[in-house]
C-alpha positions as CSV (number, residue, x, y, z in Angstrom):
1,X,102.1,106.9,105.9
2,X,101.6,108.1,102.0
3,X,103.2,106.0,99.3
4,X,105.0,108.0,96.8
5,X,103.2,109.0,93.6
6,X,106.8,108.4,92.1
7,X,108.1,110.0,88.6
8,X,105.7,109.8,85.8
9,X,107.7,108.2,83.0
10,X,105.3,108.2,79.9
11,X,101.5,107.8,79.6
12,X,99.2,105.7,76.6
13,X,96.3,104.8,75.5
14,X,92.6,107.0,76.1
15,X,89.7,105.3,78.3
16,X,89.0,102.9,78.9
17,X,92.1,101.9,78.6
18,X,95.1,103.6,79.4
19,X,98.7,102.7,80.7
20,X,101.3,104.9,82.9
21,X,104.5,103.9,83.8
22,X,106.2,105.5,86.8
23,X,109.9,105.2,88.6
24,X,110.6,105.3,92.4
25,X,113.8,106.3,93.6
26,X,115.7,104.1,96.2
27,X,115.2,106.3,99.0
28,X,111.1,106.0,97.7
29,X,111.1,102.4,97.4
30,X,113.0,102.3,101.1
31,X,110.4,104.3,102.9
32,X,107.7,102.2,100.6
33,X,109.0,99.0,102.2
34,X,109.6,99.4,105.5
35,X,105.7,101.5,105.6
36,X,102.6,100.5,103.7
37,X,104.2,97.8,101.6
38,X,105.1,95.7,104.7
39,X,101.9,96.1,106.2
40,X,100.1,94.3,103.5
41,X,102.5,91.8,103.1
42,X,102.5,91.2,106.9
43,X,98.6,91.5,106.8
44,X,98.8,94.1,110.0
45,X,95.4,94.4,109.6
46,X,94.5,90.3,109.8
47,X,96.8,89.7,112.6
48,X,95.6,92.9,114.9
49,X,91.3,91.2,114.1
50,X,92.9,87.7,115.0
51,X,94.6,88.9,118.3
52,X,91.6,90.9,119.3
53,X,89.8,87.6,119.9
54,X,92.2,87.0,123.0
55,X,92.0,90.4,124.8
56,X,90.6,89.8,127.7
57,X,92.5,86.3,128.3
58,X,95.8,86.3,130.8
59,X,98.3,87.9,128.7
60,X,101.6,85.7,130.0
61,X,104.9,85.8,128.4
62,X,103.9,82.4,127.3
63,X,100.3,83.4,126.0
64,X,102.2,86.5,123.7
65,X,104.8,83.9,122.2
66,X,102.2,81.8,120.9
67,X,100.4,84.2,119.4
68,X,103.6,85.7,118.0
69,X,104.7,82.6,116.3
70,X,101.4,81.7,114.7
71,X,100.4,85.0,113.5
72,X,103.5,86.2,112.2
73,X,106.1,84.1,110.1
74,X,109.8,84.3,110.2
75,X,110.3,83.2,106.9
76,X,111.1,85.9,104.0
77,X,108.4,86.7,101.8
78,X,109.2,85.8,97.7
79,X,109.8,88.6,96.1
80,X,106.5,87.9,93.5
81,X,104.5,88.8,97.1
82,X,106.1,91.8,98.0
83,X,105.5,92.7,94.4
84,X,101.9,92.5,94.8
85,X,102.0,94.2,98.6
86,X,104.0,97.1,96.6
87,X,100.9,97.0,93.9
88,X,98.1,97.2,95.8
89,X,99.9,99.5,97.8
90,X,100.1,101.9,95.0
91,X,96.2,101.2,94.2
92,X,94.9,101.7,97.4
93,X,96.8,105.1,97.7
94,X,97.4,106.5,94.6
95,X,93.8,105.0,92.3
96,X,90.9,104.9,95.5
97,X,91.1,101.0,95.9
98,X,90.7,98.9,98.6
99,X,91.2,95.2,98.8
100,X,90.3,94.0,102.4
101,X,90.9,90.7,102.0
102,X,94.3,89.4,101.1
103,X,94.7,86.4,99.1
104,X,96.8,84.9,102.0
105,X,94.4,84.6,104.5
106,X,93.2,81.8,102.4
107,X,96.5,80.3,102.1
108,X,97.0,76.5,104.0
109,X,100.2,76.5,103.5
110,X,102.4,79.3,103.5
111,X,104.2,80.7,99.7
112,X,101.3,79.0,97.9
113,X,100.0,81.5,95.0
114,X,96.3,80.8,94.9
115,X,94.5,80.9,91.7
116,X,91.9,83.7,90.5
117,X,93.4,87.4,90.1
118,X,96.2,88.7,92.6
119,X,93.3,91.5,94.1
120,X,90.2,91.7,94.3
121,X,88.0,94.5,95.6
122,X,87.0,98.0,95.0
123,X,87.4,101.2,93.7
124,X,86.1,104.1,94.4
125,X,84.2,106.2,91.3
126,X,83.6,109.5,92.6
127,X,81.4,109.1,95.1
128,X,80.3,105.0,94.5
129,X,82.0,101.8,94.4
130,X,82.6,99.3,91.6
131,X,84.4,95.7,91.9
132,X,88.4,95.9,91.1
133,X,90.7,93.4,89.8
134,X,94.5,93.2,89.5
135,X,97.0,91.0,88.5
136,X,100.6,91.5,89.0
137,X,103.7,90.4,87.7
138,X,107.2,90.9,89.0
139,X,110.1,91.0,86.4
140,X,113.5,92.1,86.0
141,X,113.7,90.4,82.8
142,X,115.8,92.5,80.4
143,X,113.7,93.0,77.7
144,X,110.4,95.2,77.0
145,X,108.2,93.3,77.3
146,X,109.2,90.8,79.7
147,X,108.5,87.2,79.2
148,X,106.0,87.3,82.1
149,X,103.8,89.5,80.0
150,X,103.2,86.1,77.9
151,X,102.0,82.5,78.2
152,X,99.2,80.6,79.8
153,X,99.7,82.7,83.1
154,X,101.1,86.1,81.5
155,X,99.7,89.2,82.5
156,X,98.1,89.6,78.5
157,X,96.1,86.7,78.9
158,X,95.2,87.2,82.7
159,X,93.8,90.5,81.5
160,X,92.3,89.6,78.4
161,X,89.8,86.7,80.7
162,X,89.1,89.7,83.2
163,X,87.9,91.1,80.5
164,X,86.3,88.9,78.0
165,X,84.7,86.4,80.3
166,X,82.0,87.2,82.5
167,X,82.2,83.8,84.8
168,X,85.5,84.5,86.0
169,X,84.7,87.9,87.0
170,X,81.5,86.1,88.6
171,X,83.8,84.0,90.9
172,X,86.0,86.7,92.1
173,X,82.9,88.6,92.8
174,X,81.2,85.3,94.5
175,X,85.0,85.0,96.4
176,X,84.5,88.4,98.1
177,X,80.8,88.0,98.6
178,X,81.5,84.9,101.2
179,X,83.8,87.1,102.9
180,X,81.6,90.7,102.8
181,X,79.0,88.7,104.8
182,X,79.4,90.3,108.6
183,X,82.8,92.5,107.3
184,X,82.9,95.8,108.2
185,X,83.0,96.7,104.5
186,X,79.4,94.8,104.3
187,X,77.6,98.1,102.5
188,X,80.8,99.0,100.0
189,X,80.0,95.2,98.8
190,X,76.5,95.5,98.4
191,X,77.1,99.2,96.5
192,X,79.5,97.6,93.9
193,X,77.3,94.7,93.8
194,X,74.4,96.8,92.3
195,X,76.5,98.3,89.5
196,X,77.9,94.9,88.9
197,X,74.0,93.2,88.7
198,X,73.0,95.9,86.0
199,X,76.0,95.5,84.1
200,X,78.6,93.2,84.9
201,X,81.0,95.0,82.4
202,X,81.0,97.8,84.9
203,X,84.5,97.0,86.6
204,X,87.7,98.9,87.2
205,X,91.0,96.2,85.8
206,X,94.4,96.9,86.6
207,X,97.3,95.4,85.3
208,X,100.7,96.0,87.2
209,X,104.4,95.3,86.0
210,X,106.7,95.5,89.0
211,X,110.0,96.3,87.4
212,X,113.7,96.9,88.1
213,X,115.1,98.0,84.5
214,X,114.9,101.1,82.6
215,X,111.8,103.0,81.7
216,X,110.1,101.9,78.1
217,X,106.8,102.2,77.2
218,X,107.4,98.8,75.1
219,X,106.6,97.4,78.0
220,X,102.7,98.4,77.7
221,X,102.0,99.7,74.3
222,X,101.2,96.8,72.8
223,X,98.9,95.4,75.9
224,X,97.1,98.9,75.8
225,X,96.2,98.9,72.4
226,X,95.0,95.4,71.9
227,X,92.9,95.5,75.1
228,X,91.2,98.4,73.8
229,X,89.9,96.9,71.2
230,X,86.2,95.5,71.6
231,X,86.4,97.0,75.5
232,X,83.0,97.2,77.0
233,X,82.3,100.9,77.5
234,X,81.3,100.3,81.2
235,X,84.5,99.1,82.5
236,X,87.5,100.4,82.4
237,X,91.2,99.3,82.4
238,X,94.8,100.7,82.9
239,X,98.1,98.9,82.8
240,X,101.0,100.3,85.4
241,X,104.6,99.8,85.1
242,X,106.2,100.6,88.6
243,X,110.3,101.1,87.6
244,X,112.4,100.4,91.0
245,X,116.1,101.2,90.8
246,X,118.4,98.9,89.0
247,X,119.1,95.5,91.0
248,X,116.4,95.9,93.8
249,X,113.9,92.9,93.0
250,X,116.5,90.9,94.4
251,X,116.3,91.7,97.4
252,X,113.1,93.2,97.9
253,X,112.2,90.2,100.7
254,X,115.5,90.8,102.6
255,X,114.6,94.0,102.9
256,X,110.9,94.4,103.9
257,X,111.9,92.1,106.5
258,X,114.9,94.0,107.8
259,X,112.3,96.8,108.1
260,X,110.3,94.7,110.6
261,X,113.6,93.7,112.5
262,X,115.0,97.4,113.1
263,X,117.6,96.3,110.6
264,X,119.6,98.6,107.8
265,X,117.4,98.7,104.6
């Protein structure tokens, strides 16, 4: 299933870096949910590798109830991770990323928020791969910007490290490496990897504000202009504003799981 592009709002900024911010509608943000958005929140793609290791065993009533209740939690998701399933979601279809490893697999206990950016991975430069960061933040603060934008943890100073400081974009490379090492996706590692050892500027960084007020490009402008400044020429960066209709952060959780249950969205 395709995610919607959505409405193009406004656009800032010239490479390499730029912002966008785009609305969904609710009908947009329905289909989003109960499609691509809950398969990366549900990891579909972990669970199906981890249940693959028991084909083969007898396949009792029993047997498939276990599996169910370790694999897939009951609990609702917050609504900061269905933010982040609804950005990468946009990445992956809409800006040639792919992150194959989701922060939660690492998780030991579930609703933790492990440190280091929100995705990591790659995307896709024509025909080659370079590394990709994002960090995401989920607001329906009323005010441009919103207050997550700010402080030890905001989005501007997330950003700013990703891009100032090679070491931490060293341990989110290192943090993929240990998991590239018999993946599938092996060979797109090693292909990033070389761009990365001639230049370790050369990365793609996203910034995404998951929002549920009106449209303002207040909400970037600043961030776009200030990370411009002294940008390494080999990497490049752009901030994305995703507008959901009025109200809907709230229940964002509620509904991604309703999707899974059959339920009314």
């Amino acid at each position: 299933m395709t995610l919607s592009a959505g409405t193009v709002e406004y656009t800032i900024g010239t490479a390499p870096v730029t912002g966008c911010g785009i609305s969904w509608t609710a009908e947009e943000l329905d289909t989003a949910l109960a499609g691509p958005v809950a398969g990366v929140v549900f990891d579909d793609a972990g669970n199906a590798d981890c249940a693959a290791i028991l084909e083969g065993l007898s396949e009792t009533e029993f047997d498939r109830e276990g599996v169910q209740r370790v694999l897939n939690s009951e609990q609702e998701p917050e609504a900061w991770r269905v933010g982040e399933g609804l950005a990468e979601s946009y990445l992956t279809h809409h800006r040639n990323c792919s992150f194959p490893w989701p922060d939660g697999r690492d998780e030991r206990k579930s609703g933790s928020s492990l440190p280091g950016a929100d995705l990591v991975g790659f995307h896709q430069d024509g025909e080659q791969d370079c590394f990709a960061f994002g960090e995401v933040k989920t607001s329906g603060e009323a005010k441009h910007p919103p207050g997550a934008m700010y402080g030890r943890t905001g989005l501007k100073q997330q950003l700013e490290d990703l891009r100032d400081k090679v070491s931490i974009r060293d341990d989110l490379v290192k943090y993929l490496w240990h998991r590239a090492v018999n993946a599938s996706w092996k060979g797109r590692f090693i292909n990033a990897y070389k761009r990365y050892n001639a230049d370790s500027a050369d990365a793609c960084l996203f910034g995404l504000l998951v929002r549920d007020v009106e449209p303002h490009r207040d909400d970037l402008q600043v961030r776009v202009t200030k990370l411009g400044k002294d940008c390494p020429s080999a990497m490049s960066i752009e901030l994305i504003a995703i507008y959901l209709p009025a109200g809907s952060i709230d229940s964002l959780s509620k509904k991604v799981v309703q999707s899974r249950k059959g339920g009314d969205t």
